[in-house]
N, C-alpha and C positions, 0 to 999 in steps of 0.2 A: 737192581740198578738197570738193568739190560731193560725189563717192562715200562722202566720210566722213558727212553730212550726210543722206545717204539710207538708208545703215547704221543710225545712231543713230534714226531717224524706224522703221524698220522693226522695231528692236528695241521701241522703245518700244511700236510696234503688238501687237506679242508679247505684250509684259507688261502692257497693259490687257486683252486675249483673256483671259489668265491669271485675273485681277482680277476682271470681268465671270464669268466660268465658278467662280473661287470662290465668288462674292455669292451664286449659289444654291443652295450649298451650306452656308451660312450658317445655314440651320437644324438641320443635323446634327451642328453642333458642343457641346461642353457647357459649360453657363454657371451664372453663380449665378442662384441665386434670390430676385427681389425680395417676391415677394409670393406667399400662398397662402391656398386657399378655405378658411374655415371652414365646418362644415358642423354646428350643434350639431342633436340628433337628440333629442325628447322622447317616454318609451314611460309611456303610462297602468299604471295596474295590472293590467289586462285584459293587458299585452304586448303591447296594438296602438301602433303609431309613432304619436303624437298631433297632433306638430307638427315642419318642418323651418327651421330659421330657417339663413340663409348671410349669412356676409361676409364681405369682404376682410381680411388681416391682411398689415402689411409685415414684411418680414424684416427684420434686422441682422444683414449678415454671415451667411447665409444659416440663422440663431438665432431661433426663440423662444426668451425665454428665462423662466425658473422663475417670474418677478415676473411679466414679464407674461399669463402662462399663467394664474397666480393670479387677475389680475386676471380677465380673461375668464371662467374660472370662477366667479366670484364673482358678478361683473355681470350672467349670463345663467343663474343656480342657479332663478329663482322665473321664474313665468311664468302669467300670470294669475291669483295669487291660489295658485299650489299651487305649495310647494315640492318642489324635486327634488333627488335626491343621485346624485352621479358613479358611473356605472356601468363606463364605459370609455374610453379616450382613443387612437385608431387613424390612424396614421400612412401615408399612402400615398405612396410618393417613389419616384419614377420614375428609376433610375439605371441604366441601360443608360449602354454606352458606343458611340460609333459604329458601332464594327466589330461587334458585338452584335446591332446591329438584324435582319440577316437571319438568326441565328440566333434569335430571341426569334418572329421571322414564323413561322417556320418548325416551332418547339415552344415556344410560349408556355410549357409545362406545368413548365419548367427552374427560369421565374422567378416571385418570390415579392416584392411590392415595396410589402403593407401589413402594418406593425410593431404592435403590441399594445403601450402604453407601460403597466409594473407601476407607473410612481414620478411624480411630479408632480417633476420635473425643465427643464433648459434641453432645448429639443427640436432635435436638427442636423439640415438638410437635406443632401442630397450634393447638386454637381453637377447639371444636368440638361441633355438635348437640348434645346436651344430650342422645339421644336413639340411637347415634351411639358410642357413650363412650366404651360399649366392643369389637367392633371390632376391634380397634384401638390395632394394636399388631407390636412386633419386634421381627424377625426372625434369628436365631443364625444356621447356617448350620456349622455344623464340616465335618472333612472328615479324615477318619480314616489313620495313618500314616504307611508306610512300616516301618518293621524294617530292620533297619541298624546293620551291624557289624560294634561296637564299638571300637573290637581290632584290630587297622591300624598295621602297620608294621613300623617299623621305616625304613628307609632305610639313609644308610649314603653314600656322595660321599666324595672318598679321590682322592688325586691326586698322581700318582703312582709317577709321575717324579718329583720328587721335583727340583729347580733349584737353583743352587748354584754360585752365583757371586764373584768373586777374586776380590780382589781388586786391581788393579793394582799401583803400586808405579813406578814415576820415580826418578830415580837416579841425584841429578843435580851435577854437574861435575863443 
């Protein structure tokens, strides 16, 4: 009974060894993603980068999505008094998979892992290695707006010749 008891003790030392040696490996594994940097990016007319404002945005389900995108765009369009219009919207999402990683060491030049978004849509992340969780960011480039004269001119066209049709009547006899 004692040998069984020293059995069971030694296994169990095993399987914490196990446990302890997986934990640090715990960052190689892929996870969702709770949260991602924003990074909105303001370029004068000049096309020098004017101003970088960053923050935090949580995820849902590892989703921006289209409402909230809007909103964000909306809330951060104007920026001391000059408005700016959407120039590009760039996705960077690190999805490497484990086994990945020493090949990506090795020729980075394989992978490609920032998206160019055409459409004002829900934006999905993959996946990600745990210790690449901060890099993982979405880029808001504005681009600062000429002003327009607001006061057009009306202009009216008349028609000088007006034309006037008789109506002819015949006579029936």
């Amino acid at each position: 009974m004692l040998e069984e008891f020293i059995v069971e003790d030694e296994h169990d030392d095993w399987l914490e060894k196990i446990k302890k040696e997986d934990e640090s490996y715990n960052d190689f594994y892929n996870e969702k993603i709770t949260n991602i940097e924003l990074n909105y990016i303001y370029i004068n007319r000049r096309n020098d980068i004017e101003y970088i404002k960053k923050n935090k945005c949580i995820l849902n389900e590892n989703k921006l999505s289209k409402e909230r995108l809007l909103y964000l765009l909306k809330t951060n369009i104007k920026r001391e008094n000059k408005k700016y219009g959407l120039l590009s919207i760039l996705q960077y999402n690190i999805n490497l998979k484990p086994e990945e990683i020493r090949n990506y060491i090795e020729d980075s030049s394989n992978y490609n892992f920032l998206n160019t978004k055409r459409e004002i849509n829900d934006i999905l992340w993959e996946d990600t290695i745990n210790i690449f969780q901060d890099i993982n960011k979405l880029y808001i480039v504005f681009y600062e707006k000429k002003i327009t004269n607001k006061n057009t001119k009306k202009v009216y066209i008349k028609n000088k010749m007006k034309h006037k049709r008789k109506k002819q009547t015949k006579k029936l006899i």
